[in-house]
C-alpha positions in Angstrom: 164.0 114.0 208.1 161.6 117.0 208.8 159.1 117.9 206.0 157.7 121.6 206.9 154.7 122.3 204.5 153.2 126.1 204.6 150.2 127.4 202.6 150.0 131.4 201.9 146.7 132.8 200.3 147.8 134.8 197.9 145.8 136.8 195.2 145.5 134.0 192.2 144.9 131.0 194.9 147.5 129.1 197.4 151.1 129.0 197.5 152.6 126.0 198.6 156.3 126.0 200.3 157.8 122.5 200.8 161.4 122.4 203.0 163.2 119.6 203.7 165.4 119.5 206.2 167.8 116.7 207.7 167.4 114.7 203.8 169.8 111.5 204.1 172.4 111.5 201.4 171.1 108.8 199.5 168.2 110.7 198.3 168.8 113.4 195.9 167.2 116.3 196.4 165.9 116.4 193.1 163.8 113.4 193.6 162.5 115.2 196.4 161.2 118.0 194.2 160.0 115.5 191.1 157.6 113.4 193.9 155.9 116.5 195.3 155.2 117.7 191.6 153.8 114.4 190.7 151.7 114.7 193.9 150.7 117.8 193.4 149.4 117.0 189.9 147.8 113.7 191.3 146.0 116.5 193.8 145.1 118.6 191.0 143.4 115.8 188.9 141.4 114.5 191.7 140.1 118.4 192.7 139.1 119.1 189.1 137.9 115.6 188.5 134.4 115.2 186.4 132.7 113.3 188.6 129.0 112.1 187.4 126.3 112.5 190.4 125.1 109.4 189.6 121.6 110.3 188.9 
């Protein structure tokens, strides 16, 4: 299984492409797609996390 990740600058931020290629049968494609979103978000909340300075 090949995961090829690309990141484009575009005019609002980044776009992300995700391909999978050579994905085994017994993984749906689908549950591809719903573990990069959750990752993603995970991403997103630690980025924009409210971090105190500690001081």
């Amino acid at each position: 299984m090949t995961k090829t990740i690309t990141l484009r600058t575009v005019g609002c931020g980044t776009e992300i492409e995700i391909l999978h290629e050579g994905l085994p049968a017994a993984i749906p494609a689908e549950m591809c797609y719903l573990g990069w979103q959750e990752s993603l978000l995970q991403l997103a909340r630690l980025v924009d996390a409210d971090i105190p300075d500690g001081g």
